[in-house]
C-alpha positions in Angstrom: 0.1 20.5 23.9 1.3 18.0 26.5 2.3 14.5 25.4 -0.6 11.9 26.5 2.6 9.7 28.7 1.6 8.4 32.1 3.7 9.8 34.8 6.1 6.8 36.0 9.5 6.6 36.8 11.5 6.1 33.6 11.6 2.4 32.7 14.7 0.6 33.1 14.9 -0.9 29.9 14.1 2.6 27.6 16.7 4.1 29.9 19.6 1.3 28.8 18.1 1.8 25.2 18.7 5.8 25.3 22.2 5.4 27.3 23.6 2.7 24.6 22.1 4.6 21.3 22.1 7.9 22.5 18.6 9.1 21.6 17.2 11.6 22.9 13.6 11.3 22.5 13.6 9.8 26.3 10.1 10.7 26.9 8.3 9.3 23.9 10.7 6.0 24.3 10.1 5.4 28.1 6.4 5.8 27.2 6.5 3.3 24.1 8.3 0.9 26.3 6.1 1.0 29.0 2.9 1.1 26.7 4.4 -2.6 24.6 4.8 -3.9 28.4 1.3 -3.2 29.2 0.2 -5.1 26.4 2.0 -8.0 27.5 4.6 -8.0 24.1 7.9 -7.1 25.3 9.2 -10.2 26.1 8.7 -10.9 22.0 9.3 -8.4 20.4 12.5 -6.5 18.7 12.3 -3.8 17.0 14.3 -0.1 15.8 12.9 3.5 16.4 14.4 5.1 13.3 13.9 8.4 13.6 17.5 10.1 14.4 16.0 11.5 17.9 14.6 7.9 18.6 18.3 5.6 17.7 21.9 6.8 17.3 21.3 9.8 14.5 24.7 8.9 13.2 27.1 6.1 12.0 26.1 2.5 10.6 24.4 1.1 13.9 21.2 0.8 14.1 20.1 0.0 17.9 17.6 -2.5 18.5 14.7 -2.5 21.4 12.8 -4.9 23.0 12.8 -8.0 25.0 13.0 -10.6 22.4 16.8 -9.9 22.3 19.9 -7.5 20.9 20.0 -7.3 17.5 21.6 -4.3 15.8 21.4 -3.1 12.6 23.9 -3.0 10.3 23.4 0.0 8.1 25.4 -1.1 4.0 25.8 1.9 1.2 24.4 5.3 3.6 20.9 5.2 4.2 20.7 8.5 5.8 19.5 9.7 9.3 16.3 11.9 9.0 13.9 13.4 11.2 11.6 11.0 10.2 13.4 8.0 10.1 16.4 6.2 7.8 16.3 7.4 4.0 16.7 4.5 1.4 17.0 5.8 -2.2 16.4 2.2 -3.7 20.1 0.5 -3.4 20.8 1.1 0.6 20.1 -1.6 3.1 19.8 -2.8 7.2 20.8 -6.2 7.6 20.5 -7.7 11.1 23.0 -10.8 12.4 21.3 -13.9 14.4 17.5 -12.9 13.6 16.6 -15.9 12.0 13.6 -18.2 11.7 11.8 -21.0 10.4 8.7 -19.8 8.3 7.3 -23.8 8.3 7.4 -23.9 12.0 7.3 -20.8 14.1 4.8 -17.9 14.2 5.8 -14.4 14.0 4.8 -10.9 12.8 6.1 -8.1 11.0 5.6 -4.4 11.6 6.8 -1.0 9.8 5.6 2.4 9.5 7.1 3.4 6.0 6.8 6.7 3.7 7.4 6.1 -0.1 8.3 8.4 -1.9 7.9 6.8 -5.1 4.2 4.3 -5.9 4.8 3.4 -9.7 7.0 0.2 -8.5 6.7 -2.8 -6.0 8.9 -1.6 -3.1 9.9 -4.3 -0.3 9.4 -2.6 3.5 10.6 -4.6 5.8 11.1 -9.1 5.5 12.6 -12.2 6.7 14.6 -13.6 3.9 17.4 -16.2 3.3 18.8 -14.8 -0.2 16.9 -17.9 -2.0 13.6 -16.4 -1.9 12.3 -17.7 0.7 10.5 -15.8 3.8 7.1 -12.9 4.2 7.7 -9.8 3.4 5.6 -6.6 4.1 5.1 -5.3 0.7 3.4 -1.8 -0.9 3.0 -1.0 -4.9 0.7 1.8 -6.0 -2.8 0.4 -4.6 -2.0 -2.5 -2.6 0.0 -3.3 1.0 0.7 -6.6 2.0 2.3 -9.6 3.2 3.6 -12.4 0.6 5.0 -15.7 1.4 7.6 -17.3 -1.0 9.4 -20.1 -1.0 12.7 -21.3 -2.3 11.4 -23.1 -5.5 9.3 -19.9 -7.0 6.0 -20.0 -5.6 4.1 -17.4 -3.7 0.9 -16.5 -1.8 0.5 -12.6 -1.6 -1.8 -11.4 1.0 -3.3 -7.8 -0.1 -5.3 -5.0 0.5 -6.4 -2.7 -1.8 -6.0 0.8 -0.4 -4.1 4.2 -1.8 -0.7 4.7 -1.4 -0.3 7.7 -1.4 3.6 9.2 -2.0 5.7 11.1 0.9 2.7 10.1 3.7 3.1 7.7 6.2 1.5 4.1 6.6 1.5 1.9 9.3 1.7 -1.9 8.0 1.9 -5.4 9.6 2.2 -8.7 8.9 0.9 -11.9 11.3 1.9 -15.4 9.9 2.1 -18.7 11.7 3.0 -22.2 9.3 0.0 -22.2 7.9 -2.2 -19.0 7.5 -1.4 -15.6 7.7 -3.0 -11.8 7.1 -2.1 -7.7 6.7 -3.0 -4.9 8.1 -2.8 -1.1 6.6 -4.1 1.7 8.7 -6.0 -0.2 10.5 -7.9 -2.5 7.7 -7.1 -6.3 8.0 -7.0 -7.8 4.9 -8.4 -11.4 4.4 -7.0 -14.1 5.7 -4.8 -16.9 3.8 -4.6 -20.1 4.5 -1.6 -20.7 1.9 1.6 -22.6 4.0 4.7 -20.4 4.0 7.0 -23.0 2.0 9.9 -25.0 3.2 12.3 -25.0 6.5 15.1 -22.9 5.6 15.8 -20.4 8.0 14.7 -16.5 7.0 16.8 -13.6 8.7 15.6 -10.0 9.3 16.5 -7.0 7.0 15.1 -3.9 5.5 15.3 -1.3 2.5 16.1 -4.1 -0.2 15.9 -7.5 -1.6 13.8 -8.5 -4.4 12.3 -5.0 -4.6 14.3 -1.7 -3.7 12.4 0.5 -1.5 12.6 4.2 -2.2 11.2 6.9 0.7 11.9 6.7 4.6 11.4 4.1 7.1 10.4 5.7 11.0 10.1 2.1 12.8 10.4 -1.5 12.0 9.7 -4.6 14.7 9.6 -8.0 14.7 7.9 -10.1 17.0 9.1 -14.0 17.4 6.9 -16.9 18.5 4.0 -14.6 17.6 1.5 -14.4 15.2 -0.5 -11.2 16.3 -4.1 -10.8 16.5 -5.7 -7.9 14.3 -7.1 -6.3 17.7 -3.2 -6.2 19.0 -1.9 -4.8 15.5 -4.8 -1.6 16.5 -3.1 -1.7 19.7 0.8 -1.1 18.6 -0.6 1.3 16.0 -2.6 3.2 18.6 0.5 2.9 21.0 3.1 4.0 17.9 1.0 6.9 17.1 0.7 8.4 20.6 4.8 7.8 21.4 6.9 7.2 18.6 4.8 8.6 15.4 4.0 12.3 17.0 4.5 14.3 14.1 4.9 12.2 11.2 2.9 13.3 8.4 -0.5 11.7 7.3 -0.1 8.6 9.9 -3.2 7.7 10.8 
């Protein structure tokens, strides 16, 4: 079966990405690229294809995307190249250098499409955090996903939806926070929104696979998107856009 991709001319920007990484998935990049332009979110958004067709396949770098900026990720202790994406066992990391925020002031989302293979425990997806507990994290135990705020002195205010989490299949989750409220998604259910404040100024940076939980399973795509809280209507439209590009193939994403 033919890919649904428009027929244009490969777009600059997916054709740097594939030259400097080396992936190979051209098509389903050029078409992901093209598809985040026509919703008007390139310009915000960075974010890593993880599936070893989709990035380098090999080495510590992971290659960033998007318009927000370059911001590599460092891979720490192995997390292995998949099919399917990076494979943390529960002590492997991606750290990211000069992706930093302020949760009190600026508005951003969080995206990641995430297979656990594990659901007894609290496993951490993809956050902003500063080492002192501070920053949202996209968040998945064994019946809820979710964002959760925290701050620096102990706090939280956890943003969830009930749903199953089922092991080894693959969920699409996001995050929209701005100073003062914020929301998740999972497969295309919004959860309520909160109106809790997302603690003090320190500065959060970007990483993924471990923190205050250790996430076990594989990770096919992460984003971030700065100066942006996203609407629930363009979370349905990256999700639509992932599943028709990026996602082809990955089992139970829905």
């Amino acid at each position: 079966m033919p890919l649904p991709f428009t027929a244009r001319s490969l777009d600059p920007d997916a054709a740097a990405f594939c030259a400097r990484s080396g992936a190979s998935d051209v098509a389903a990049i050029d078409a992901f690229v093209k598809g985040v332009k026509d919703l008007g979110l390139w310009d915000s958004m960075v974010c890593w294809p993880l599936r070893s067709s989709q990035n380098a396949g090999t080495g510590t770098t992971a290659y960033s995307l998007g318009g927000l900026g370059t911001y590599n990720g460092t891979l720490i202790d192995g997390p292995a190249w998949t099919a399917d994406g990076l494979d943390f066992d529960g002590s492997k990391l991606m750290t990211t250098s000069g992706l930093v925020h302020n949760p009190s002031t600026t508005n951003s989302s969080l995206v990641a499409v995430v297979s656990s293979s594990e659901v007894a425990n609290v496993v951490v997806i993809v956050e902003m955090n500063n080492g002192a507990a501070t920053g949202v994290r996209i968040r998945r135990d064994d019946s809820r996903y979710g964002i959760s705020a925290v701050t620096s002195i102990g706090t939280q205010a956890i943003t969830s939806i009930s749903g199953s989490a089922t092991a080894n299949v693959f969920a699409f989750t996001a995050g929209s926070f701005s100073p003062s409220q914020q929301f998740a998604v999972a497969n295309g259910t919004q959860s309520s929104v909160s109106t809790n404040t997302l603690g003090n100024a320190n500065t959060v940076s970007f990483q993924l696979g471990l923190e205050v939980a250790n996430f076990n399973g594989t990770n096919a795509f992460a984003a971030y998107f700065g100066n942006t809280a996203l609407t629930f209507a363009q979370t349905q439209s990256i999700r639509d856009l992932y599943k028709t590009t990026l996602g082809q193939g990955l089992t139970g994403l829905p």
